[in-house]
C-alpha positions, 0 to 999 in steps of 0.5 A: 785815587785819592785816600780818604775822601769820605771818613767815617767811624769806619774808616778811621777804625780801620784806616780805609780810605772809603768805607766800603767793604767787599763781603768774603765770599766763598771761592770768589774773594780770592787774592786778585779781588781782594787786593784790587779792593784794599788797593782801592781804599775798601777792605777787601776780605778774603774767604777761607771757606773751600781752602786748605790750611796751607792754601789760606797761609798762602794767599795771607802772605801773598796780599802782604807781599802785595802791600795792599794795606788793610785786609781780613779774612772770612772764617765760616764756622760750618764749612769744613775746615774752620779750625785750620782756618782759625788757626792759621788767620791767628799764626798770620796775625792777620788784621780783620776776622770777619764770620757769619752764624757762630762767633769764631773765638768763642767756638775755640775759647780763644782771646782777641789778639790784641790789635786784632779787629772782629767784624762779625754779620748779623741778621737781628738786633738781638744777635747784634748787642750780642756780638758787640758784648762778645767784643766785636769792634764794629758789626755788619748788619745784613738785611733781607735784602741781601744774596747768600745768607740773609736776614728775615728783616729789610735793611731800611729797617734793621740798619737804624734800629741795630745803629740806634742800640750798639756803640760800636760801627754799623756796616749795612750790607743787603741790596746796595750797589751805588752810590745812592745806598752808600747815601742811604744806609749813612743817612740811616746810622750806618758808618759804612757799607758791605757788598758781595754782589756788584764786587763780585761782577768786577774785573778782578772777580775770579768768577767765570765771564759767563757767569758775570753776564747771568748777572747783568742779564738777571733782574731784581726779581729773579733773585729769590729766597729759599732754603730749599738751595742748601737747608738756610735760607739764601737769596740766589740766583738760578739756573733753568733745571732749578726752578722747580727744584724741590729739594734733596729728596726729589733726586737722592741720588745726588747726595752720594755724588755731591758729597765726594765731589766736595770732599775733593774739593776741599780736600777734606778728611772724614772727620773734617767733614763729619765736624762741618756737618755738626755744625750745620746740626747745630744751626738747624739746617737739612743736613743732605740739602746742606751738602749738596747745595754747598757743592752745587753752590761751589760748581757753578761758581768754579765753571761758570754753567749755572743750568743745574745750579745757583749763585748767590745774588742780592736784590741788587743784581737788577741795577748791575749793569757793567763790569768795571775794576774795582777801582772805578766802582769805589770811585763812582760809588762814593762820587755818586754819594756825595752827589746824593746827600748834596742833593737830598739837602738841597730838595729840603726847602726850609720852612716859611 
């Protein structure tokens, strides 16, 4: 694989060979994906969410083992845990934070190390010039269009007017796949991209083969937004028994159950998950709805049975249609891109 066949701000700031990122995404950015990405050329990122303290060291000291280069580490501030995580990612000095809702370091007073870089996701232009004054080095901008978490705006628009007021890197994230997005969100202001989705229908993804082909089978429309799935709203796809669900409420008796289920999972103590749902207070979100999704969110990616659950998808998963290694995908992706700006040029005729 050639390294640095396409270098942009991005790569250059985190000595990538293509700027592409694998989004860290809970129970599926897990060492086998991640160091198949950063090995790639991409970043991988690696998601704390769901581990313990001593699990995440593990796994930080595994990809270096591995020497797969660049890589970071997702940090979400609302999941149980985080302050084991926070610390543990500063002890291990590990290269990138990456984190969604809250910003990390000011939550813990704590300082950027030095050589450190902070990439934090947005939804706004105002949470954008916020983080960049909050020193982010570079910021990934997830449009409407994006699985999981997404922003109420569409990434055509929000790529170029987040791009046009910071000065740091832009990452577009949000319903991109190919090559033909990486082409776009370049065209639009954006240094690089950021996927979930289509990394998470790859060789190396950890993710049950059942619940790969739920993707491929699935198209554009059947990934929808609600916070009805856990309390924010979250762009997934879903199972049969859960089209017409409408909430906690609607089966209370689940909260008990959902609750000790994650618990054990996350082999959290009482007072770990009383912090993460402070958290989820602080943002607003339906407190019950905000536990049970959590799990059922983390079932159905652990078993694959996604009948009584959901997963996160972006718009994208209409276009998803094979499962190759990631190393073919970064390879496809930015050959595809190189394609399409040549050939956008060339459907430009010059005036007479």
């Amino acid at each position: 694989l050639k390294h640095f066949a396409m270098k942009t701000k991005l790569t250059d700031m985190l000595k990538i060979g293509y700027p592409i990122i694998q989004s860290g995404m809970a129970t599926v950015a897990t060492t086998s994906l991640v160091s198949a990405v950063s090995k790639a050329g991409g970043l991988g990122i690696l998601a704390a969410a769901g581990q313990s303290a001593e699990q995440l060291r593990m796994e930080i000291r595994q990809l270096r083992s591995m020497d797969v280069g660049m890589f970071g580490v997702n940090l979400v501030p609302v999941a149980p845990r985080f302050p084991d995580h926070f610390r543990v990612a500063m002890e291990e000095k590990v290269p990138v934070i990456c984190s969604g809702l809250r910003n990390p370091f000011s939550l813990t007073s704590t300082r950027k190390p030095e050589g450190m870089k902070y990439i934090p996701t947005v939804g706004s232009l105002r949470q954008a010039l916020s983080v960049e004054r909050g020193g982010a080095d570079a910021v990934i901008v997830q449009g409407w269009e994006a699985g999981g978490h997404a922003s109420n705006i569409s990434s055509m628009v929000l790529i170029p007017e987040v791009a046009e007021n910071v000065k740091i890197p832009v990452i577009g994230a949000g319903g991109f796949c190919d090559g033909k997005g990486l082409a776009a969100a370049l065209l639009l202001g954006a240094e690089g991209i950021a996927m979930g989705t289509r990394f998470a229908v790859t060789q190396e993804s950890p993710i049950p083969d059942v619940l790969k082909e739920s993707y491929i089978k699935s198209g554009t429309a059947d990934a929808v937004v609600s916070a009805v799935w856990d309390g924010f709203p979250m762009r997934v796809i879903r199972g049969e028994k859960m089209k017409r669900y409408r909430g906690w409420w609607t089966h209370p008796w689940d909260l008990p159950y959902y609750f000790f289920s994650a618990k054990r999972a996350y082999q959290a103590n009482w007072r770990e998950m009383m912090a993460a749902v402070k958290g989820a207070r602080m943002l607003h979100a339906n407190l019950p709805q905000y536990l049970i999704g959590m799990e059922k969110n983390r079932l159905c990616i652990v078993t694959g049975d996604i009948r009584k659950g959901f997963s996160p998808a972006s718009q994208a998963v209409g276009r998803i249609k094979d499962i190759p290694t990631c190393a073919e995908l970064i390879r496809r992706i930015t050959a595809e891109a190189e394609t399409a700006l040549a050939q956008g040029a060339l459907r430009v005729k010059p005036a007479q």
